[in-house]
Residue frames relative to the residue before (quaternion, step in Angstrom):
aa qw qx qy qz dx dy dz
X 1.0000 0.0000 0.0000 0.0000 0.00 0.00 0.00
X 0.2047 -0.7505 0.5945 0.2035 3.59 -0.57 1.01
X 0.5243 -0.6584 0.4109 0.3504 3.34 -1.37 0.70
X 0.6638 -0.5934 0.2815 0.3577 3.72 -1.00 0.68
X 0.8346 -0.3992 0.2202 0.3093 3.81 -1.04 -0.02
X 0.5600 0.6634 -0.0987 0.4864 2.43 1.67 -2.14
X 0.8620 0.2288 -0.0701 0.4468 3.41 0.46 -0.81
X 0.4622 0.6505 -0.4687 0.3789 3.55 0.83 -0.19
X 0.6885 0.3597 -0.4449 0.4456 3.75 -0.07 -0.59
X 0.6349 0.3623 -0.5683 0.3776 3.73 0.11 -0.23
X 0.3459 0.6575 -0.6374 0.2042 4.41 0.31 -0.08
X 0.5267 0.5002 -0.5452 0.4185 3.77 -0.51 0.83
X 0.3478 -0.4081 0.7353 0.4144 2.77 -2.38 -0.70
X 0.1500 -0.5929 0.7912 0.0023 3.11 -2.31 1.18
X 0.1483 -0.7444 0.6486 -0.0558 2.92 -1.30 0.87
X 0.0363 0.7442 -0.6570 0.1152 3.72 -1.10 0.59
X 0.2759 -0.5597 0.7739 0.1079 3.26 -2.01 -0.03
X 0.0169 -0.8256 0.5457 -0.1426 3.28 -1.72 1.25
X 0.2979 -0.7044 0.6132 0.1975 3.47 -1.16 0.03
X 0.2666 -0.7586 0.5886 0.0835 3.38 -1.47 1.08
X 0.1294 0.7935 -0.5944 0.0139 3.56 -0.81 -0.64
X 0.3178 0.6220 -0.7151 0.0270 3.77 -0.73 0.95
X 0.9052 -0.3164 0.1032 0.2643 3.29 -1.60 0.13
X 0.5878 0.5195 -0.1188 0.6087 2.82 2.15 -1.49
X 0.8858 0.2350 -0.1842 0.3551 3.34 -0.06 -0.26
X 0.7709 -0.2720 0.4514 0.3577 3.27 -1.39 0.35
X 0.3369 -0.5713 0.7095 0.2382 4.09 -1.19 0.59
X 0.1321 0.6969 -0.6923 0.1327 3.35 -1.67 1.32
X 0.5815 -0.6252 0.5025 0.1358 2.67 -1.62 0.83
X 0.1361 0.8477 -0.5061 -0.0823 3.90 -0.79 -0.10
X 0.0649 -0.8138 0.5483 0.1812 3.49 -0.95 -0.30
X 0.3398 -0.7038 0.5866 -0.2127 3.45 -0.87 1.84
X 0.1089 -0.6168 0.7676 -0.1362 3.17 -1.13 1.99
X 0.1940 -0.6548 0.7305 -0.0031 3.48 -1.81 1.42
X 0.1297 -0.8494 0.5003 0.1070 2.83 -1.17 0.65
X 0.0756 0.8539 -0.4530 -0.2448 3.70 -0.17 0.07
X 0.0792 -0.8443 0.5217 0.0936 3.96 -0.47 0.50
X 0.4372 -0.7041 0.5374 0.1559 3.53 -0.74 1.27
X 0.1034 -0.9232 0.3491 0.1233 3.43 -0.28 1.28
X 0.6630 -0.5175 0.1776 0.5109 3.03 1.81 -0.18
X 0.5712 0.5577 -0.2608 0.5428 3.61 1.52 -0.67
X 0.6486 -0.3909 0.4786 0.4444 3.82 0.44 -0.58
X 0.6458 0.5829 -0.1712 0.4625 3.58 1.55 -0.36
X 0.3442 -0.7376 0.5728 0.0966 3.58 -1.16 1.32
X 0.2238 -0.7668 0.5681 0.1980 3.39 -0.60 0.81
X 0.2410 -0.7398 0.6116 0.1435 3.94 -0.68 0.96
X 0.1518 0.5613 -0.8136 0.0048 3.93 -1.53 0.67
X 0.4021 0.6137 -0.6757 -0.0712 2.81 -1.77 0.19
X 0.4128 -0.6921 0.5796 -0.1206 2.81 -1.97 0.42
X 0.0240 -0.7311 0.6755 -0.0933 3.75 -0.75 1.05
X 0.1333 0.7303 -0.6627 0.0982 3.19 -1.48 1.13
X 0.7410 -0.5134 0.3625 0.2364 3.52 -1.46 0.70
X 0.0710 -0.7611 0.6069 0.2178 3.96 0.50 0.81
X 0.5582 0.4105 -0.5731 0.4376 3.86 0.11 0.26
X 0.8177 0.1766 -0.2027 0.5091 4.24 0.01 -0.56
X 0.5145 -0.5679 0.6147 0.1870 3.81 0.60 -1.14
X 0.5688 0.5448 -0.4357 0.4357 3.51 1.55 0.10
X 0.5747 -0.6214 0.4797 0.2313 3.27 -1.15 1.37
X 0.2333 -0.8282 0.4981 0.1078 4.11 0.14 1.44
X 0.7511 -0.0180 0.2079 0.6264 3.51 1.60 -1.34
X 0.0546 0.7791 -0.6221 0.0556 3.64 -1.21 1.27
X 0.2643 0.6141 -0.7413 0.0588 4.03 -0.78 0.16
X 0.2571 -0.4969 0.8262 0.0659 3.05 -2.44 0.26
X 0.0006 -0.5979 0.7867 -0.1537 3.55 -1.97 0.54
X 0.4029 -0.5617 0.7009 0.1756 2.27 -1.89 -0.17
X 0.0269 -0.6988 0.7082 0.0972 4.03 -0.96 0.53
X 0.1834 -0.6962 0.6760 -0.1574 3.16 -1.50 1.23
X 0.1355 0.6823 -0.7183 0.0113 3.75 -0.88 1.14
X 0.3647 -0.7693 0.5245 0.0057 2.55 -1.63 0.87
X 0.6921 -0.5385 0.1483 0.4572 3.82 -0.56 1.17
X 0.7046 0.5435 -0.2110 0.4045 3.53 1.49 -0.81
X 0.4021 -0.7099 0.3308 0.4743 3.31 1.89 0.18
X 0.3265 0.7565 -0.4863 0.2908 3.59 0.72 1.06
X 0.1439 -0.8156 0.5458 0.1274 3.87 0.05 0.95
X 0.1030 0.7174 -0.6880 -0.0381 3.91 -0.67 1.15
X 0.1404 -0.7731 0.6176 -0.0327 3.05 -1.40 1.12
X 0.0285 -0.8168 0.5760 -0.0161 3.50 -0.93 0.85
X 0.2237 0.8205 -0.4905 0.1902 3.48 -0.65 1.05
X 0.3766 -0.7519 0.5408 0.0187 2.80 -1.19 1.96
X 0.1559 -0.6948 0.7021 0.0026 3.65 -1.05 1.13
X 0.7705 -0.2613 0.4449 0.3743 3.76 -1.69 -0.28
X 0.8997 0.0454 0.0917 0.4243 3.82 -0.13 0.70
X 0.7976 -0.0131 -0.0440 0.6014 3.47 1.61 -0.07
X 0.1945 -0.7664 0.6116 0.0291 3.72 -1.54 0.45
X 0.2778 -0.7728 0.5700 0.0271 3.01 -1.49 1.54
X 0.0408 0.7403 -0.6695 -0.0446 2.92 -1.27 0.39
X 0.3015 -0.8308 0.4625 -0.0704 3.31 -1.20 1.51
């Protein structure tokens, strides 16, 4: 099963650089590689991953799967540190 339109152009690694900022905390900066990996079923594997370019500490990671469907339905499911979505 090949994976649908809707989703196919994201199949790579992206990479980038940001800025944060919530009430609690200090403003920071970060930088954050996605990944998506065609697995063969019609399915997108999902990693990603944010870390501190001053130290290299890992700030944020989850993975999933993303899944569209012929009817242009987008289901997403992703597991983080302590909890799981599903979309």
């Amino acid at each position: 099963m090949s994976v649908e339109p809707l989703i196919a152009p994201l199949v790579g690694t992206w990479r980038g650089e940001g800025s944060g900022e919530f009430p609690t905390m200090e403003p920071f900066r970060y930088e954050e590689e996605v990944r998506f990996l065609d697995v063969g079923s019609g399915d997108l594997a999902y990693l990603q991953r944010a870390w501190s370019p001053a130290s290299g500490e890992v700030l944020h990671a989850e993975a999933g799967m993303w899944r569209a469907t012929p009817e242009g339905v987008l289901v997403v499911t992703i597991a983080q540190p302590r909890r799981t979505e599903v979309s």
